[in-house]
C-alpha positions in Angstrom: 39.5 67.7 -87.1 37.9 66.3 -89.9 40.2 66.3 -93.2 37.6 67.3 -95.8 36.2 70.4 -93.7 38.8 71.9 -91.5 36.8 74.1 -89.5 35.0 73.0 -85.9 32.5 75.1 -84.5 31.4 75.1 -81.0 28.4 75.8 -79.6 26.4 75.6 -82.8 23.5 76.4 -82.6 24.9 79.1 -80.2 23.7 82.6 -78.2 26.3 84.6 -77.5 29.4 84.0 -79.4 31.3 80.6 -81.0 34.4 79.4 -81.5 35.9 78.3 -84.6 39.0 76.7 -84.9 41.2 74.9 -87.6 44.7 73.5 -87.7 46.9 74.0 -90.8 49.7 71.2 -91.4 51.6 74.1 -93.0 52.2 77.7 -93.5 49.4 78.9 -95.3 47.9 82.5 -96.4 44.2 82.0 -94.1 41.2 83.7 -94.4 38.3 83.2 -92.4 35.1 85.2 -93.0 31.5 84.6 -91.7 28.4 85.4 -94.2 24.7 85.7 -93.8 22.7 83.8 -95.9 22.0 86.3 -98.5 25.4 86.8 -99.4 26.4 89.4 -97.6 30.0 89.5 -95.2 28.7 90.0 -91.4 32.8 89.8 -90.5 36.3 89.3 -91.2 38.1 87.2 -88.5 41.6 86.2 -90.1 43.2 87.4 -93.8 47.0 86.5 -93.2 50.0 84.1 -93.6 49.7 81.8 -90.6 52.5 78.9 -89.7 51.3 75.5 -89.4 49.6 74.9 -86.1 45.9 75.0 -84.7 44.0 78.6 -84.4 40.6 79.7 -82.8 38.9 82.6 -83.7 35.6 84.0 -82.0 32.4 84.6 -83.7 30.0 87.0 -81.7 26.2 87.2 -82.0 26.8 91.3 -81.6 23.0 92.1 -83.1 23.4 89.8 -85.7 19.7 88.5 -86.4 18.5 85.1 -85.8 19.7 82.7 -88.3 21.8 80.7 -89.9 25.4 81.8 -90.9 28.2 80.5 -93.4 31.5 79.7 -92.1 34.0 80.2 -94.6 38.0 79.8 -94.5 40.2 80.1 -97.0 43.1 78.3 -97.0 45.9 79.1 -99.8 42.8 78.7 -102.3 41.3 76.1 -101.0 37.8 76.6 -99.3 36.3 74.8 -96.7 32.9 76.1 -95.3 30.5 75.0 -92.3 27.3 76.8 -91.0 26.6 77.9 -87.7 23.7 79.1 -86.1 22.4 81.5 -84.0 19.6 81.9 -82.0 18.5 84.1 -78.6 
């Protein structure tokens, strides 16, 4: 995991659905939502208090269009982002 952007993605670019994971050294209120690139919230994986420890969440194409995505978790209010991308 890289320090300055906790989340990994994998597969990116990807078909079907993506994992992304993070690891929090400590209890932490998390959220993790994905965004389309005009702006708009395509879902809301986590919005909770996690303990420290390493999480996965899965992202799934489910009719979303071709594109590019945005990535972005929350963590106390911190934000970290990465872009995924998905393509058929």
């Amino acid at each position: 995991y890289d320090s300055d952007n906790l989340i990994s993605v994998a597969p990116s670019p990807f078909r079907d659905q993506t994992t992304l994971s993070y690891m929090l050294d400590e209890n932490a209120k998390v959220q993790l939502d994905v965004f389309d690139l005009s702006g708009r919230k395509v879902v809301e994986l986590v919005n909770t208090t996690q303990q420290a420890g390493k999480y996965s969440s899965v992202f799934e194409a489910n009719g979303n269009t071709v594109g590019s995505y945005l990535v972005r978790l929350f963590v106390n209010d911190k934000l970290y982002t990465k872009q995924v991308v998905l393509m058929r």
